[in-house]
N, C-alpha and C positions, 0 to 999 in steps of 0.2 A: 580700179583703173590705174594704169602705170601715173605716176604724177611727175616722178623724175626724168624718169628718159635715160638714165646715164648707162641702163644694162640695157641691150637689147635684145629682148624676149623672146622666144619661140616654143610652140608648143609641139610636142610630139606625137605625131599622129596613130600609134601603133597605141601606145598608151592607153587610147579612148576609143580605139576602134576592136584591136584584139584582145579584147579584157571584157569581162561579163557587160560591160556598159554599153559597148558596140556605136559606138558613136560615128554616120558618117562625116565624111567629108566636110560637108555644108557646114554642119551643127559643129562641129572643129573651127572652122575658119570665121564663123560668125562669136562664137568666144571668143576668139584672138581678138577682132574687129571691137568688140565690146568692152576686151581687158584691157586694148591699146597697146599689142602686143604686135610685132612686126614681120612675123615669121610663122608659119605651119611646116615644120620638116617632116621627114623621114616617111614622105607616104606614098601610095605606088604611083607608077609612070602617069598613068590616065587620070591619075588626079592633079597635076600639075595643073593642067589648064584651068583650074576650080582655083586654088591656090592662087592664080595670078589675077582672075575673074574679080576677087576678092581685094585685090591691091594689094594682097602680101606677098611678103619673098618666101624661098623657099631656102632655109640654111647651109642643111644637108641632105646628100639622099643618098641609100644604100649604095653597093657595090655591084647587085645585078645578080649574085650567088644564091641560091638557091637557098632553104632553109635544112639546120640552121646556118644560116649568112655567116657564121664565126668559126663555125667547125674546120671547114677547108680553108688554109691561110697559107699567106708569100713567105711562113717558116719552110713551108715543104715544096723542092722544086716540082715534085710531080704534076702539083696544083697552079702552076705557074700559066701552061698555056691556057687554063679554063678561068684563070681570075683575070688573066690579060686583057681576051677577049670580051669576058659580059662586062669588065671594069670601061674597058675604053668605049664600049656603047655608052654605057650611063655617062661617061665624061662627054661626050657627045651632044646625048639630050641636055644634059648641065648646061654646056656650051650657050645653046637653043635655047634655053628658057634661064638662062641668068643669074644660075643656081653655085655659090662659089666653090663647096666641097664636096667630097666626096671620101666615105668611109673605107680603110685599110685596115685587116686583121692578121693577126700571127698566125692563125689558129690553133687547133689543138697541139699537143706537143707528141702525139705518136703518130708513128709513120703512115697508120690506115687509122685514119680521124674517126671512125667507127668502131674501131677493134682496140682496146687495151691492148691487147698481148702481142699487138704485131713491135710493142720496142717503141723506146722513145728517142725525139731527134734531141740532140745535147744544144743545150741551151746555147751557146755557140754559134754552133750552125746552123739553129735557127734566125738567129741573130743577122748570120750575114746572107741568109737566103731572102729572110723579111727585105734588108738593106736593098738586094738587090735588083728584089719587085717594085720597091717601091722606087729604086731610080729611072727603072724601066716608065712604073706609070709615068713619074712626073717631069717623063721625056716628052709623053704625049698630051700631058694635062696641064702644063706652061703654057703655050703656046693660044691654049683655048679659054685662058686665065682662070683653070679648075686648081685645085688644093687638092691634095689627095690625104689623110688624117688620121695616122694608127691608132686605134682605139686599144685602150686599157681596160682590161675586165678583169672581178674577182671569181678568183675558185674556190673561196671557204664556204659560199653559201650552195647546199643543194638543197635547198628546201622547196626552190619552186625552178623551174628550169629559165627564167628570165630574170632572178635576182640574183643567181652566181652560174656560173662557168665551169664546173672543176675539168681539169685538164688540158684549158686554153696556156698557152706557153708566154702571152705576154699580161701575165698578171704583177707586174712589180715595174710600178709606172719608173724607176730609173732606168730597169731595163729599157723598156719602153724608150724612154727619151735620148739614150746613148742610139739606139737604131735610126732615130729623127734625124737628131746631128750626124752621124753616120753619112745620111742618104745626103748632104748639101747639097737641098736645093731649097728656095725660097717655096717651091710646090709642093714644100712634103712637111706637114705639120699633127701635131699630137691633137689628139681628140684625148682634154683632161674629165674624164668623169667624177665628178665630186663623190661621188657615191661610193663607186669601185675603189677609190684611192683613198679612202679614209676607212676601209676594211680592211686592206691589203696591206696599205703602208702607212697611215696616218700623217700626221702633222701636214693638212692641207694648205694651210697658209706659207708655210716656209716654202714648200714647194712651187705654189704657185709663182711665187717672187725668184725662185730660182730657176724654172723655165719659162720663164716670161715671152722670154725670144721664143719660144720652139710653140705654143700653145695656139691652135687653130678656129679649133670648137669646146666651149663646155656643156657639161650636160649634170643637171642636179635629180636628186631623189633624196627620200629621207632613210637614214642609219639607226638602227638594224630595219630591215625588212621592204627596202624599197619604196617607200609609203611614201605621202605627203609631209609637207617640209614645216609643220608646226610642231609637234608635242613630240620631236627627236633627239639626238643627241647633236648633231652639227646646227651650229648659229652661223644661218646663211645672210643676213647683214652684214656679220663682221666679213663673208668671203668675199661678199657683192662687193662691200668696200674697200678691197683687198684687191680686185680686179679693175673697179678705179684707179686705184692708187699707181697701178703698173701700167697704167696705159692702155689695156686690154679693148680692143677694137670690132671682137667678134660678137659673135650669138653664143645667147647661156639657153640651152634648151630644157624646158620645164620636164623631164621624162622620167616622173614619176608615175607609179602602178596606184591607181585612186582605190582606197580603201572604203569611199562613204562618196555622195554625191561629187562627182568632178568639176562641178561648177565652184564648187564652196571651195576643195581643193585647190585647185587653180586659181582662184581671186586672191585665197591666201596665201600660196606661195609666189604669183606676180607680186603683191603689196609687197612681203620677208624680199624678194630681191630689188625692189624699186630704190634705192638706196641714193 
């Protein structure tokens, strides 16, 4: 059971559900309720109303694209009218049920997000084509007091298709974070994945304290392999307390891939973040 209160929690829905565990909805929302956890994200539309049923919040929720959700991204204008659209529905529903953010990705970094060979966009101009989705959305997601939150993912892992990325273009959370500052607006914030950024670029702590301003949503796992946050290489106490320290006002979402019972999982990595 959370005892501190100082993080607040959220558990990820896809985690427990698309994973050999299949966990619904309920059996989701009734853990959080039990850990003292404050939030159930990322789970689909028709389950909101469960999620509220429950008294929890909902932290974040996808972007409406289709899977995989990260492939087609605001680096390639092509993909601009089709993120526009299914984005500003979900800022919609957000609106409506209270939901503060809502996930932005680069995508891949070649031109046909399916095809290697079609050529890749230069880092650049993905750069200012991301920037300039993301001012688009968070022209329409201000207003409806939605966050819109580029998520950072790693490409060195292909061992399983949900622990690494290879050929998503925003894998190097500075990048990342210069397109944040970029887009100025108070609606357009980084989604810092503990996970992803300590593969890619390391030194998680320094980081954290140098985008302090730009940081929306966190999301933890354990290093190497996505797992549960005991017997890894990142000490999530010292980060939990690293996120006190800076003021940090958001949801840390537990979304890790359960290796062994999710409940044990899950007790133990609320307790390692309760800080």
């Amino acid at each position: 059971m959370v005892k501190n209160g100082r993080i607040r929690q959220s558990l990820a829905f896809w985690c427990l559900n698309a994973t050999e565990w299949q966990w619904d909805i309920h059996r989701v929302c009734r853990t959080a309720k039990e850990l003292g956890c404050r939030s159930v994200e990322l789970s689909p539309f028709e389950a909101w109303p469960v999620v509220r049923e429950y008294g929890l919040e909902n932290a974040i929720a996808l972007n409406g694209m289709p899977d995989p959700v990260f492939a087609r991204g605001l680096n390639n204008r092509s993909h601009h009218e089709e993120i526009f659209a299914r984005t500003r529905e979900v800022i919609d529903q957000c609106a409506d049920f209270g939901v503060p953010n809502v996930i932005a990705f680069t995508g891949f970094k070649w031109r046909d997000a399916s095809d290697r060979e079609s050529g890749e966009i230069p880092a650049a101009e993905g750069a200012a084509n991301t920037t300039k989705g993301l001012k688009e959305l968070a022209a329409y997601a201000a207003p409806k007091g939605v966050t819109v939150c580029l998520e950072h993912l790693n490409t060195r892992d292909d061992s399983h298709p949900m622990k690494g990325h290879p050929g998503y273009q925003g894998d190097d959370i500075d990048y990342c974070a210069e397109i944040v500052r970029r887009a100025e607006s108070a609606n357009v914030k980084l989604l810092f994945d503990i996970y992803h950024v300590a593969i890619m670029n390391g030194d998680v702590i320094r980081r954290l304290r140098k985008y302090r301003d730009l940081i929306g949503h966190i999301h933890t796992a354990g290093v190497p392999g996505r797992g549960e946050l005991g017997a890894q290489e990142i000490y999530y106490p010292a980060v939990m307390q690293t996120l006190v320290e800076i003021g940090y006002q958001g949801y840390v979402g537990q979304e890790f891939i359960p290796t062994r019972d999710p409940a044990e999982g899950l007790a133990e990595a609320v307790a390692l973040c309760d800080v």
